[in-house]
PyMOL CGO cylinders between C-alpha atoms (Angstrom):
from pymol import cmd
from pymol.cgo import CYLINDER

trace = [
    CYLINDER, 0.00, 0.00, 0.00, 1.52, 3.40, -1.47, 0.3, 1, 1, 1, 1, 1, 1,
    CYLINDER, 1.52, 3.40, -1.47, 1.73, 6.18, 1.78, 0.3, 1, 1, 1, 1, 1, 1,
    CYLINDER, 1.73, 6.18, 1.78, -0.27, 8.89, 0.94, 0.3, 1, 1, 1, 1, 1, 1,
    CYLINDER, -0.27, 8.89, 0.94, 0.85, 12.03, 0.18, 0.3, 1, 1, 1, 1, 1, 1,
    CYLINDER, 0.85, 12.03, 0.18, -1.17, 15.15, 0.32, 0.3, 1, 1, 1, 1, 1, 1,
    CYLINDER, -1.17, 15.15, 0.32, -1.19, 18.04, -1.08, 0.3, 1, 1, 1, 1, 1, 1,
    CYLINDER, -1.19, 18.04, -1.08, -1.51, 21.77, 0.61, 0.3, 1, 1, 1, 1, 1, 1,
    CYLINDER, -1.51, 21.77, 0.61, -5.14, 22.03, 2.43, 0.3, 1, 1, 1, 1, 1, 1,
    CYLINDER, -5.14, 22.03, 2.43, -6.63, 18.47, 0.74, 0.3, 1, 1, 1, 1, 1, 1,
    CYLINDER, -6.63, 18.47, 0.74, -8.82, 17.38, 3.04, 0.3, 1, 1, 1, 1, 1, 1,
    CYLINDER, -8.82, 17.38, 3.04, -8.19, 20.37, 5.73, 0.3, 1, 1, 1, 1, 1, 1,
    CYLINDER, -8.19, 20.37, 5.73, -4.86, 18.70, 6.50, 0.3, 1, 1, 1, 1, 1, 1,
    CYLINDER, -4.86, 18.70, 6.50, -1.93, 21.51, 6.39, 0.3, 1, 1, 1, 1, 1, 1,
    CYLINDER, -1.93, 21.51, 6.39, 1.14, 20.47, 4.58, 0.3, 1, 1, 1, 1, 1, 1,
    CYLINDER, 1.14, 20.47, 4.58, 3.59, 19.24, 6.67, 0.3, 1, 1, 1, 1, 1, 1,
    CYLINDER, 3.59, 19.24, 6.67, 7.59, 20.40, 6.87, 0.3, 1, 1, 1, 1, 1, 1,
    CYLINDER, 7.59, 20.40, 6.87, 10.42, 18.37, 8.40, 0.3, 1, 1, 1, 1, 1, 1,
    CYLINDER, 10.42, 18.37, 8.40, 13.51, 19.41, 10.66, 0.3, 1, 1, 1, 1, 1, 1,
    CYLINDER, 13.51, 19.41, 10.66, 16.70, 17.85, 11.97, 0.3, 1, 1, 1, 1, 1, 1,
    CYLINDER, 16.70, 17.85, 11.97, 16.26, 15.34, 15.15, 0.3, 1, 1, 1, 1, 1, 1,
    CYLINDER, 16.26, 15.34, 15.15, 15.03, 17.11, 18.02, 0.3, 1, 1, 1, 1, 1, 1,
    CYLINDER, 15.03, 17.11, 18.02, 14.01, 16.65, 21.73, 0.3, 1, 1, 1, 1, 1, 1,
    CYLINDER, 14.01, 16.65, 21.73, 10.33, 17.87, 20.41, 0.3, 1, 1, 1, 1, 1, 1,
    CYLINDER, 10.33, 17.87, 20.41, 7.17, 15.68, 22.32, 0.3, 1, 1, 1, 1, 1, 1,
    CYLINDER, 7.17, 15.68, 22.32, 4.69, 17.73, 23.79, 0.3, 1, 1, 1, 1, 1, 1,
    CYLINDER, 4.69, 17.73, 23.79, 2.72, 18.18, 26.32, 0.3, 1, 1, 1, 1, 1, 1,
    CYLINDER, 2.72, 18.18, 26.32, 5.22, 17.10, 29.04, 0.3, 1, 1, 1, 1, 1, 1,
    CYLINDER, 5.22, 17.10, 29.04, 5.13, 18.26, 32.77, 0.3, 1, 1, 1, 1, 1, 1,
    CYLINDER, 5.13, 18.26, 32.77, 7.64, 20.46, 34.20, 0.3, 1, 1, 1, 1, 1, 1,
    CYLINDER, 7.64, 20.46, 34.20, 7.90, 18.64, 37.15, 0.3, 1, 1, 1, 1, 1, 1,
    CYLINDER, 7.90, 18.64, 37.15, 9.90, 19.76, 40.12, 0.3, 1, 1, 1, 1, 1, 1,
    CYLINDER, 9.90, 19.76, 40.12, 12.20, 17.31, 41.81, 0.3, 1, 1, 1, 1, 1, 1,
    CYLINDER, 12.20, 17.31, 41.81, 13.68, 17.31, 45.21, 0.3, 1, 1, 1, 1, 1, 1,
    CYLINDER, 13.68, 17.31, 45.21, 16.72, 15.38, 45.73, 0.3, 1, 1, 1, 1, 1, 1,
    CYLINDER, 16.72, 15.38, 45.73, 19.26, 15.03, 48.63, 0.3, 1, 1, 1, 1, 1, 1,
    CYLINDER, 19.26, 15.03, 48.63, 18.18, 15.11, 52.48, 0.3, 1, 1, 1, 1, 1, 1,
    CYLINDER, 18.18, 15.11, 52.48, 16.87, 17.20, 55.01, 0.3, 1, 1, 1, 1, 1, 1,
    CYLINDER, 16.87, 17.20, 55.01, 20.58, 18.66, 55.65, 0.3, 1, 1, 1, 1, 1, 1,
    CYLINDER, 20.58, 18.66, 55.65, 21.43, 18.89, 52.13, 0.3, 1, 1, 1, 1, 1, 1,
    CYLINDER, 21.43, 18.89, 52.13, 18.30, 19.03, 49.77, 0.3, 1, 1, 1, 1, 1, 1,
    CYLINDER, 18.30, 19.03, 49.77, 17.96, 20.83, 46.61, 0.3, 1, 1, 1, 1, 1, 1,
    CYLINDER, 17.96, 20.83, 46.61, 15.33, 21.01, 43.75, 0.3, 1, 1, 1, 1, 1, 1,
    CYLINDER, 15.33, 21.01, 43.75, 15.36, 21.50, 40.42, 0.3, 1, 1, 1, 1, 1, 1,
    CYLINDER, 15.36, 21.50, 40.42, 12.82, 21.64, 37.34, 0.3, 1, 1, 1, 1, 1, 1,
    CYLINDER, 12.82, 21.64, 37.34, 12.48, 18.49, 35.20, 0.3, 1, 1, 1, 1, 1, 1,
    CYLINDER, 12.48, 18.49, 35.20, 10.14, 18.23, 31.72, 0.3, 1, 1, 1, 1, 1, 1,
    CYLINDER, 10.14, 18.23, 31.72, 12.35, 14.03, 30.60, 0.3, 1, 1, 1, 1, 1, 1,
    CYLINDER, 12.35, 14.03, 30.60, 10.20, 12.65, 32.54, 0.3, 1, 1, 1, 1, 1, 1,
    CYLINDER, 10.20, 12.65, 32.54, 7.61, 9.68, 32.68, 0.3, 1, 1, 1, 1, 1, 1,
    CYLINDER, 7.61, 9.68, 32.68, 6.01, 6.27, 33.66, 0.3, 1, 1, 1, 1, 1, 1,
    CYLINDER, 6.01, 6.27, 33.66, 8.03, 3.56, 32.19, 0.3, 1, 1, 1, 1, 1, 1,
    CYLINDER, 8.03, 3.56, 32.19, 5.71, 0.87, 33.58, 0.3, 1, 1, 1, 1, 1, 1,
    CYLINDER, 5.71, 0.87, 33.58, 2.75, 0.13, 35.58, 0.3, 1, 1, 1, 1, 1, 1,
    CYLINDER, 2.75, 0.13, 35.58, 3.46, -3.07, 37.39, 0.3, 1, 1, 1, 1, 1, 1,
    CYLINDER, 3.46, -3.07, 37.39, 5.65, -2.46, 39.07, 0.3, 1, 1, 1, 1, 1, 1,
    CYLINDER, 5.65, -2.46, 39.07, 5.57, 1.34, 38.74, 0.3, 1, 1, 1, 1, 1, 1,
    CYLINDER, 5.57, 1.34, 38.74, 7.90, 2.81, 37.35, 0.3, 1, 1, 1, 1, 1, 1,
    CYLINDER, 7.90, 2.81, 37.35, 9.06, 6.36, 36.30, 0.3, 1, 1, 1, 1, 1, 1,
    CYLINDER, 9.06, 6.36, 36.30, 12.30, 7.70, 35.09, 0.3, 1, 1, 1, 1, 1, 1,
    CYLINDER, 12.30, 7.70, 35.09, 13.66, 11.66, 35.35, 0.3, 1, 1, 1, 1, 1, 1,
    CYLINDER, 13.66, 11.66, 35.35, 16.98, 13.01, 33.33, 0.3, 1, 1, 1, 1, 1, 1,
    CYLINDER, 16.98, 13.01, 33.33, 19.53, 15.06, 34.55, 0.3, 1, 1, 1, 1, 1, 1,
    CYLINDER, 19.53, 15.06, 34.55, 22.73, 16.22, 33.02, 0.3, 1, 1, 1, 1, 1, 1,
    CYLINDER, 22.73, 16.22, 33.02, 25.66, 15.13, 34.77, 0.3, 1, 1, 1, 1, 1, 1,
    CYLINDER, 25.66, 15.13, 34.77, 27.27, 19.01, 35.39, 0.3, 1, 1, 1, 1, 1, 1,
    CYLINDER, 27.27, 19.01, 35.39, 23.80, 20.01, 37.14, 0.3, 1, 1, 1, 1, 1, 1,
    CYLINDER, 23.80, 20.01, 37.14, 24.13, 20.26, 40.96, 0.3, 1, 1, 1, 1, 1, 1,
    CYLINDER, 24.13, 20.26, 40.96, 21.50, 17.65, 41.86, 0.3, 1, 1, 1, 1, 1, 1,
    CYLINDER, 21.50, 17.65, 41.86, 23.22, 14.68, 40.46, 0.3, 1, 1, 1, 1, 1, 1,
    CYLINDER, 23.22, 14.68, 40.46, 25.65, 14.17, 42.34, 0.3, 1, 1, 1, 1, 1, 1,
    CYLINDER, 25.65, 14.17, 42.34, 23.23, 14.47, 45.10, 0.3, 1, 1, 1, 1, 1, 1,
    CYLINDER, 23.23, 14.47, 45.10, 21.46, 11.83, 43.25, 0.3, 1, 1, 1, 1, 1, 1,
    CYLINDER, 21.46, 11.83, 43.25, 23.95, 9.52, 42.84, 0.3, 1, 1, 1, 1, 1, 1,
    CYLINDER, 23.95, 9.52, 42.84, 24.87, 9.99, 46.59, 0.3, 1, 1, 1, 1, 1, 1,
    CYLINDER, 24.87, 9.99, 46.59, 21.65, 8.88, 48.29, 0.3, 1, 1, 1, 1, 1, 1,
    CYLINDER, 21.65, 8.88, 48.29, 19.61, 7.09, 45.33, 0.3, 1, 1, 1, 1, 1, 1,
    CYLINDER, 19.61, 7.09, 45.33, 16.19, 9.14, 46.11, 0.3, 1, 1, 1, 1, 1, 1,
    CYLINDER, 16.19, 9.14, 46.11, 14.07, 11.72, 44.61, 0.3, 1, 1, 1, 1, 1, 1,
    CYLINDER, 14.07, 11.72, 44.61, 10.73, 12.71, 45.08, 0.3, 1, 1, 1, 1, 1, 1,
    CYLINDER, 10.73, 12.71, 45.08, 9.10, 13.86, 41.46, 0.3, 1, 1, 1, 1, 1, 1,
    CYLINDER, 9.10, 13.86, 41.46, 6.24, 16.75, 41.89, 0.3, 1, 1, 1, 1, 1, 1,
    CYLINDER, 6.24, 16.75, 41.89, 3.47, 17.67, 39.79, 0.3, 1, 1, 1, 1, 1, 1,
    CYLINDER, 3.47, 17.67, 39.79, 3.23, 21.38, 40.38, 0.3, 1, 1, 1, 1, 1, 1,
    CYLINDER, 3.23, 21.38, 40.38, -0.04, 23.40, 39.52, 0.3, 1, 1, 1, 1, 1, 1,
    CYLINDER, -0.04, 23.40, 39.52, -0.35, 26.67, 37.23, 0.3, 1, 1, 1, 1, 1, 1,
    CYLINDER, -0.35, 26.67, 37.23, -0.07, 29.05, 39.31, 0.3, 1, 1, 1, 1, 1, 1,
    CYLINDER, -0.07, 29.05, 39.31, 3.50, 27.30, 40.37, 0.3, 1, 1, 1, 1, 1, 1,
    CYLINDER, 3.50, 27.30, 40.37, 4.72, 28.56, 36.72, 0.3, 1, 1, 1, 1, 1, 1,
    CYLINDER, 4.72, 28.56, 36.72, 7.04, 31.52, 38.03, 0.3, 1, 1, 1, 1, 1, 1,
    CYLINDER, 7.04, 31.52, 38.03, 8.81, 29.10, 40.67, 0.3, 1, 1, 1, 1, 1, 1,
    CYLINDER, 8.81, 29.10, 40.67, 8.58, 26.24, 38.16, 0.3, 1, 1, 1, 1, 1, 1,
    CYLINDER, 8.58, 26.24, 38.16, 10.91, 28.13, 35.74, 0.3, 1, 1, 1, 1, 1, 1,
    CYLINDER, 10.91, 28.13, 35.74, 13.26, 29.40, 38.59, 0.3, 1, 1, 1, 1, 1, 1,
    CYLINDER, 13.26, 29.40, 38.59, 14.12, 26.02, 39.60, 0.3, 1, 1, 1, 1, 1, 1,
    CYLINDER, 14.12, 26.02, 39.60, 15.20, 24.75, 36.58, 0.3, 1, 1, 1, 1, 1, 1,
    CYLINDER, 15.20, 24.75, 36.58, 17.37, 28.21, 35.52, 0.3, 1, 1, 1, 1, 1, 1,
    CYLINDER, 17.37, 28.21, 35.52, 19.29, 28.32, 38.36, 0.3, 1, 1, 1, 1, 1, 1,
    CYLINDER, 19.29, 28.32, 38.36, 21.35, 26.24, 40.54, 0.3, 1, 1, 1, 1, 1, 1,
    CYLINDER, 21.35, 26.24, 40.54, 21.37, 24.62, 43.91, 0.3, 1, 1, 1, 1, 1, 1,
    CYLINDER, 21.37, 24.62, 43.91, 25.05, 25.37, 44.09, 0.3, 1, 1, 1, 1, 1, 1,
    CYLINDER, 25.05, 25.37, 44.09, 24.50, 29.21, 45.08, 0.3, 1, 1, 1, 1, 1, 1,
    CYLINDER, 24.50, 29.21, 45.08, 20.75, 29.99, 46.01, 0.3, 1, 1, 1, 1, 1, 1,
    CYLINDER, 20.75, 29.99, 46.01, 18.29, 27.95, 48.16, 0.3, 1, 1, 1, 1, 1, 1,
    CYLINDER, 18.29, 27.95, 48.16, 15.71, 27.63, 45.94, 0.3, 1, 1, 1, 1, 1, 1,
    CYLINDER, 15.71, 27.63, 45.94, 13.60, 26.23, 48.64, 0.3, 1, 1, 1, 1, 1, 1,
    CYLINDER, 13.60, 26.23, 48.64, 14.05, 29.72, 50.03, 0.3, 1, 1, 1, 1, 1, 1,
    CYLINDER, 14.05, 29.72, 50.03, 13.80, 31.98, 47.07, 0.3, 1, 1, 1, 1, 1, 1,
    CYLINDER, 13.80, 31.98, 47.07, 10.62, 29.99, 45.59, 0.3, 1, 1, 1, 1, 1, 1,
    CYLINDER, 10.62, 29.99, 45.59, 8.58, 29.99, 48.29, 0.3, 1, 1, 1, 1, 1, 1,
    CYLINDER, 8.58, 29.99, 48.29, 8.74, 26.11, 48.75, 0.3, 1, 1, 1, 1, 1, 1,
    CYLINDER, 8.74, 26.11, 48.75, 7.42, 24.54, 52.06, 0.3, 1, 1, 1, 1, 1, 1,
    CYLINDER, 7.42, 24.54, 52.06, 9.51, 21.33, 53.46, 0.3, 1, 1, 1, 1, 1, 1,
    CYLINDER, 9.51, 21.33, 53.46, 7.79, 18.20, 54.26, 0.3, 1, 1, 1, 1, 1, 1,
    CYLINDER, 7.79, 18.20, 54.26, 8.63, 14.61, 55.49, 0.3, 1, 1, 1, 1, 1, 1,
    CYLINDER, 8.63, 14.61, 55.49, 8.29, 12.26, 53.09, 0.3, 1, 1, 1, 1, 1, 1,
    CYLINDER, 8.29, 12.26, 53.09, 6.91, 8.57, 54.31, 0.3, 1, 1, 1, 1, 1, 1,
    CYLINDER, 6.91, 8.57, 54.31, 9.43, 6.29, 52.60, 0.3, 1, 1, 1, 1, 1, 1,
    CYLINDER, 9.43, 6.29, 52.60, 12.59, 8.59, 51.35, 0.3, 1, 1, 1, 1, 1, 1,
    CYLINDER, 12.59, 8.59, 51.35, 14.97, 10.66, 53.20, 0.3, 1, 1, 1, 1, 1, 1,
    CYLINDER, 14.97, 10.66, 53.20, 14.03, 13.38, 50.75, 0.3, 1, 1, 1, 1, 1, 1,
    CYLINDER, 14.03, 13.38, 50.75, 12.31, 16.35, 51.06, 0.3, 1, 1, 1, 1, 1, 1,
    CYLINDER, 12.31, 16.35, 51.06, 8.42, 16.59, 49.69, 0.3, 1, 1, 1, 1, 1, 1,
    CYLINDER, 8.42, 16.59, 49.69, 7.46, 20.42, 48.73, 0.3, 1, 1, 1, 1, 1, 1,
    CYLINDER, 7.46, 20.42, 48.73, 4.00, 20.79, 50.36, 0.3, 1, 1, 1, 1, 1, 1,
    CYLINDER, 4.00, 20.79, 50.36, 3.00, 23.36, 48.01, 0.3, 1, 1, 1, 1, 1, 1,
    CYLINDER, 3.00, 23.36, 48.01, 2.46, 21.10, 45.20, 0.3, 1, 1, 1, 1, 1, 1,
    CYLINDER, 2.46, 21.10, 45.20, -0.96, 19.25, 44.64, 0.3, 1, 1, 1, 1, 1, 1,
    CYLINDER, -0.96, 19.25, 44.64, 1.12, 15.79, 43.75, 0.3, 1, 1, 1, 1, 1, 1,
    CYLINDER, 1.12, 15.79, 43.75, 4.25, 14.18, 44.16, 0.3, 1, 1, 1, 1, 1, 1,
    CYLINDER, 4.25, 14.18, 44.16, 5.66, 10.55, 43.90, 0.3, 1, 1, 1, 1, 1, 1,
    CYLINDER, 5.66, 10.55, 43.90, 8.40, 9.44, 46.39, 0.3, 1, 1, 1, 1, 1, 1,
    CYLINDER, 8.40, 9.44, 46.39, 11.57, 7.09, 44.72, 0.3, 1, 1, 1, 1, 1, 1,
    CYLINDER, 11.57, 7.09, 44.72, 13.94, 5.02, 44.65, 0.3, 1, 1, 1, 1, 1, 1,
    CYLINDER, 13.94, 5.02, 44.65, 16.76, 5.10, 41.82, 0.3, 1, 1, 1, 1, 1, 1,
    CYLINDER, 16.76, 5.10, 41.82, 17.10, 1.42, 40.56, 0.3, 1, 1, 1, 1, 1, 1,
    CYLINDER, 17.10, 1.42, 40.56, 19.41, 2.07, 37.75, 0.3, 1, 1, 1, 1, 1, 1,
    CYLINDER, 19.41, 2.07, 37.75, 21.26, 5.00, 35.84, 0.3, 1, 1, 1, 1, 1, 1,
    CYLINDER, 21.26, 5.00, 35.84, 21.95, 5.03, 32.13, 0.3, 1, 1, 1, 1, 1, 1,
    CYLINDER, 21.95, 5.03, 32.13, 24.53, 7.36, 30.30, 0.3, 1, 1, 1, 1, 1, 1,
    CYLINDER, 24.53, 7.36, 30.30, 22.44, 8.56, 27.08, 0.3, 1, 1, 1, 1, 1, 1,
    CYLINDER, 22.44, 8.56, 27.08, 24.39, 11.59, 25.95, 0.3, 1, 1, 1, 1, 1, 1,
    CYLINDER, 24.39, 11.59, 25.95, 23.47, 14.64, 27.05, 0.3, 1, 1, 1, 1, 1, 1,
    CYLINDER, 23.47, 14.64, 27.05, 21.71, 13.82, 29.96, 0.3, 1, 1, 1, 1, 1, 1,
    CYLINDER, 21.71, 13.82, 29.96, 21.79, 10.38, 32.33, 0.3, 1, 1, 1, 1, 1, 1,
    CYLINDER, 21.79, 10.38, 32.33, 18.86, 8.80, 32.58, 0.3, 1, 1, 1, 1, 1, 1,
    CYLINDER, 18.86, 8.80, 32.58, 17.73, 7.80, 36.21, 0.3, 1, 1, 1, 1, 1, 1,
    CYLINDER, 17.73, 7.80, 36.21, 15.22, 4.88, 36.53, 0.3, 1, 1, 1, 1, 1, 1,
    CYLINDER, 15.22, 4.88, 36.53, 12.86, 4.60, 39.50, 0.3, 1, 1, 1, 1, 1, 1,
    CYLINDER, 12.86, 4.60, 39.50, 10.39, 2.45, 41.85, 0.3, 1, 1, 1, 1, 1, 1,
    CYLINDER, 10.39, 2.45, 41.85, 7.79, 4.82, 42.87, 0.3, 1, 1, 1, 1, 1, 1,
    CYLINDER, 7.79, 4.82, 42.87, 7.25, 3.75, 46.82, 0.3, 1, 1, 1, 1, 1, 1,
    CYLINDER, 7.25, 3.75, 46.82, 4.19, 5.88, 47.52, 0.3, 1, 1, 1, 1, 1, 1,
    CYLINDER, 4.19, 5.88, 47.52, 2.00, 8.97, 45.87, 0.3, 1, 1, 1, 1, 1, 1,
    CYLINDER, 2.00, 8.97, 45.87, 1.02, 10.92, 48.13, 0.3, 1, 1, 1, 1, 1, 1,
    CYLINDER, 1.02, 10.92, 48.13, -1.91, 14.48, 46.95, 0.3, 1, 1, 1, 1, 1, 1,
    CYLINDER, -1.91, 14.48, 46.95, -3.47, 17.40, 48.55, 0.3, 1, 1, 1, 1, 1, 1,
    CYLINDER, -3.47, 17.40, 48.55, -6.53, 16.34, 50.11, 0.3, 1, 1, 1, 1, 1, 1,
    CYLINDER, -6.53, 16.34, 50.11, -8.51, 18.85, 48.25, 0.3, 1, 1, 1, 1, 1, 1,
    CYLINDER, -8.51, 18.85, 48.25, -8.17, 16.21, 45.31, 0.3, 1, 1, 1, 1, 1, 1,
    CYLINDER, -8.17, 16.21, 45.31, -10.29, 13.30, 46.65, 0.3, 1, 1, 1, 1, 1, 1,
    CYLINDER, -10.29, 13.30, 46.65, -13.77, 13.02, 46.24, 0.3, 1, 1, 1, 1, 1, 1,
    CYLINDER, -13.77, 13.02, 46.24, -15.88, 11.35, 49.38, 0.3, 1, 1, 1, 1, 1, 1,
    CYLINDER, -15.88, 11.35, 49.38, -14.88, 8.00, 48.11, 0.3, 1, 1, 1, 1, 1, 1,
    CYLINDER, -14.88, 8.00, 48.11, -11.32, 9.02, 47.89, 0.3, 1, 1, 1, 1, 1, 1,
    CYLINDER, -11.32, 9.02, 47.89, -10.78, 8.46, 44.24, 0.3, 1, 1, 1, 1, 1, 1,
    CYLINDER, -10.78, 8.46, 44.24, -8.12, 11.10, 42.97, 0.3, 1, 1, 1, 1, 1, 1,
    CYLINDER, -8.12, 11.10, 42.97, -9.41, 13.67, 40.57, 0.3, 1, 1, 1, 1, 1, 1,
    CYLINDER, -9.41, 13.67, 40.57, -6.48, 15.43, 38.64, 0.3, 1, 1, 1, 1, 1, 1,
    CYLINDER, -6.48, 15.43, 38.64, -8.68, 18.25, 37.11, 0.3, 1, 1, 1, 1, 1, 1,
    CYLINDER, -8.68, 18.25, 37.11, -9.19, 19.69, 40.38, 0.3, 1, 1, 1, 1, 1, 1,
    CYLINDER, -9.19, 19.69, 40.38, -5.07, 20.37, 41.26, 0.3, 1, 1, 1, 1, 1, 1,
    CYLINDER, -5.07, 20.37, 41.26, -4.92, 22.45, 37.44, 0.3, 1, 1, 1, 1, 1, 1,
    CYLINDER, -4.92, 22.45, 37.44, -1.77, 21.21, 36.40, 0.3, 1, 1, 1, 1, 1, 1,
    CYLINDER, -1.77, 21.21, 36.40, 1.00, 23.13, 34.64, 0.3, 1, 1, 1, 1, 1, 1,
    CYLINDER, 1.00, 23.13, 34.64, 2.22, 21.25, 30.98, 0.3, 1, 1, 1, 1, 1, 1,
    CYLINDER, 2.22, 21.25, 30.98, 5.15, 22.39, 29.01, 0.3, 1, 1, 1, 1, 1, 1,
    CYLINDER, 5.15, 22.39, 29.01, 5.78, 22.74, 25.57, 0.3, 1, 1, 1, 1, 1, 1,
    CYLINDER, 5.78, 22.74, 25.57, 8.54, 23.33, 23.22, 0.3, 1, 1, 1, 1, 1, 1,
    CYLINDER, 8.54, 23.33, 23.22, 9.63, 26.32, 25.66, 0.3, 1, 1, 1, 1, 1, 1,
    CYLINDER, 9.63, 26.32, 25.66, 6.77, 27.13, 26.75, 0.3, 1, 1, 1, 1, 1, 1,
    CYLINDER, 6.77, 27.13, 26.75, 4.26, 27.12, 29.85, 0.3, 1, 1, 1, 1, 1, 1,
    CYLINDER, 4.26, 27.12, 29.85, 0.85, 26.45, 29.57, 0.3, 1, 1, 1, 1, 1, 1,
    CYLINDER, 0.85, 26.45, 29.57, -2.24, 25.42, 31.63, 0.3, 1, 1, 1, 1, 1, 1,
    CYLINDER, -2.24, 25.42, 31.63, -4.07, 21.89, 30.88, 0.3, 1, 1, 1, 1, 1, 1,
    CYLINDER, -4.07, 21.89, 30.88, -7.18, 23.07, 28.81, 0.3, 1, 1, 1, 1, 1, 1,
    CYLINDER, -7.18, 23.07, 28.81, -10.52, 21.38, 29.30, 0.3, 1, 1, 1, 1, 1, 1,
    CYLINDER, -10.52, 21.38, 29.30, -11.26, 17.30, 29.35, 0.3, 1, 1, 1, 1, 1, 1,
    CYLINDER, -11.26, 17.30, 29.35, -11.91, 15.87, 25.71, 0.3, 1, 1, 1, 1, 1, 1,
    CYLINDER, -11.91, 15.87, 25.71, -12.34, 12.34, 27.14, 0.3, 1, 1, 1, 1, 1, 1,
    CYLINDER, -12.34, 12.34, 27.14, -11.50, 9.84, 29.27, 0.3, 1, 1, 1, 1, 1, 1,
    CYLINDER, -11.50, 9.84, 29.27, -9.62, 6.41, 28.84, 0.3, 1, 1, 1, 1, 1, 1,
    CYLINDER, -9.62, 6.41, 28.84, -11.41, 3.79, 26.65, 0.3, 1, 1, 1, 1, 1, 1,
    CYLINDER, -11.41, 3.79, 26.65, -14.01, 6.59, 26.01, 0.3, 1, 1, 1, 1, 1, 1,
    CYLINDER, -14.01, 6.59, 26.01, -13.83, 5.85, 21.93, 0.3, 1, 1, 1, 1, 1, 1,
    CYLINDER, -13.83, 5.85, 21.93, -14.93, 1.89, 22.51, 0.3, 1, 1, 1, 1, 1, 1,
    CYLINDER, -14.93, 1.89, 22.51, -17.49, 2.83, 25.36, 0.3, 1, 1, 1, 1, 1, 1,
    CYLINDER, -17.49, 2.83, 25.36, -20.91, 1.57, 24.25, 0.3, 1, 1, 1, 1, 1, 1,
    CYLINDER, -20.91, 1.57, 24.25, -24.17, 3.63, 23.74, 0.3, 1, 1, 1, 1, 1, 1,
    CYLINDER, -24.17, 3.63, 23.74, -26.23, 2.99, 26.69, 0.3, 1, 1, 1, 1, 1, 1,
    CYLINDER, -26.23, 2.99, 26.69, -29.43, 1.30, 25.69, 0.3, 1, 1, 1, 1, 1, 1,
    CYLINDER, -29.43, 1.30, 25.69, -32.69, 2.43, 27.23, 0.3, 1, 1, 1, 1, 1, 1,
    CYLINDER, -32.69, 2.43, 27.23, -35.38, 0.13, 27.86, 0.3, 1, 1, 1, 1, 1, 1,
    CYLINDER, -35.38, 0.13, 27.86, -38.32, -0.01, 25.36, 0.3, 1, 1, 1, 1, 1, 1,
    CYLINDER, -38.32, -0.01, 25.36, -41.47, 2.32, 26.86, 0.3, 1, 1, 1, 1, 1, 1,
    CYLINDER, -41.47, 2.32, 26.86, -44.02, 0.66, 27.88, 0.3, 1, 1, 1, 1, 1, 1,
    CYLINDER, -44.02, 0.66, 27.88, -47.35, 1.04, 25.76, 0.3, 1, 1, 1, 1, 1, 1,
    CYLINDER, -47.35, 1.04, 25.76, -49.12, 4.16, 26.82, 0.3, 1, 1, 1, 1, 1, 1,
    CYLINDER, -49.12, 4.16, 26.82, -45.85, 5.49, 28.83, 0.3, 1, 1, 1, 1, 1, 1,
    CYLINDER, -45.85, 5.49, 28.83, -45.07, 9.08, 28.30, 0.3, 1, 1, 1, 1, 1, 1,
    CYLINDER, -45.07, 9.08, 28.30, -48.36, 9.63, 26.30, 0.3, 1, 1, 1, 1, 1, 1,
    CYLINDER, -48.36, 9.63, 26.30, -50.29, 12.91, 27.49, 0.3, 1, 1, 1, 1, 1, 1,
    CYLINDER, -50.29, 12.91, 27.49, -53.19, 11.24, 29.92, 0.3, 1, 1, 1, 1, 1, 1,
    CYLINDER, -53.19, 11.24, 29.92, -56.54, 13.19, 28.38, 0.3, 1, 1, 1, 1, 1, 1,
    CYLINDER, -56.54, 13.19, 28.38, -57.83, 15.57, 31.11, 0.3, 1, 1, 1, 1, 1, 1,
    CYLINDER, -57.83, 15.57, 31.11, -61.03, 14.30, 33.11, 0.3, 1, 1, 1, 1, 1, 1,
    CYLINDER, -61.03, 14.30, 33.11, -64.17, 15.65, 32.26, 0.3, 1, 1, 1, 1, 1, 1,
    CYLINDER, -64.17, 15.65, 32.26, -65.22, 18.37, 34.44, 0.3, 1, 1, 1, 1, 1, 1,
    CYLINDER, -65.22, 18.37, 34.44, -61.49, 18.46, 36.09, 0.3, 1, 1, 1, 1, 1, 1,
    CYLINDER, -61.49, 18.46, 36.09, -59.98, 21.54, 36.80, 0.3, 1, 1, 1, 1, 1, 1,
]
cmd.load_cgo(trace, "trace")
């Protein structure tokens, strides 16, 4: 089967143009990561960053090795990855411009300290999520080394949960990040499996159901 090619506005599709190999995927989150102790913590701004797996889960963050915080990652193995809201932007961006080296950024951003439950790290109480773990292995992969991790617990403002405790993400209004940019998560489209849902059938009406009922002679 021949690929298609189109041409300029068939369809409505634009025509497309191509570039040299880039770090380009978008949305990501800009999360911020706290690494180190409670003597000696430090957090910077991270956007390579995911889930690698579910079971067990999994996620992964990359650092470049001159940046402060790795060595303070290599050192004690932990981080704790958070998912910062909107209005976090400003701090967001100062974090990951400058370093842990000279200014405490816990300081200068406005952060609030925490105890985590199962890492010696600090969380930041300010944002709505974060993920505590555990390093499990470190790959070199250029410009940046890659740092796998268990995640050991999740841990979210309270102001999340519903009354049956199920987490609802569009209440903590998230901050994404793309190609330089900051944005806000617009509104939901969908939700997973959402295309293969089935049309819920309602049952047949009974005969005479929903018919107007003729008014009663002499009734008001």
């Amino acid at each position: 089967m021949k690929t298609k090619v189109y041409k300029n506005e068939e369809k409505g599709i634009p025509a497309r143009k191509s570039f040299s190999p880039g770090a380009l995927t978008a949305p990501l989150p800009p999360a911020l990561v706290t690494v180190g102790d409670e003597e000696d913590a430090n957090v910077l701004t991270v956007a390579w960053t995911g889930i690698l797996a579910t079971v067990p889960p999994k996620t992964y963050i990359s650092v470049r090795p001159s940046r402060h915080s790795h060595a303070l990652l290599k050192r004690t193995g932990e981080f704790v990855l958070h998912l910062p809201s909107a209005d976090m932007a400003k701090a967001v961006d100062y974090a990951g411009i400058f370093t842990g080296a000279k200014v405490n950024k816990f300081e200068k951003c406005g952060f609030e300290k925490v105890k985590s439950e199962t890492v010696s790290v600090p969380t930041i109480a300010n944002c709505p999520v974060a993920l505590e773990c555990r390093v499990t292995d470190i790959l070199p992969m250029g410009s940046h080394d890659v740092f796998m991790a268990d995640i050991l617990r999740v841990s979210c403002h309270e102001t999340l949960l519903d009354e049956k405790g199920k987490i609802h993400m569009e209440r903590a209004g998230l901050l994404a990040y793309a190609h330089g940019e900051y944005y806000t998560l617009g509104k939901r489209v969908g939700a997973f499996g959402f295309s293969a849902a089935k049309k819920k059938k309602h049952p047949p009406k009974k005969a005479g159901e929903g018919a107007k009922k003729a008014p009663k002679k002499g009734g008001a």
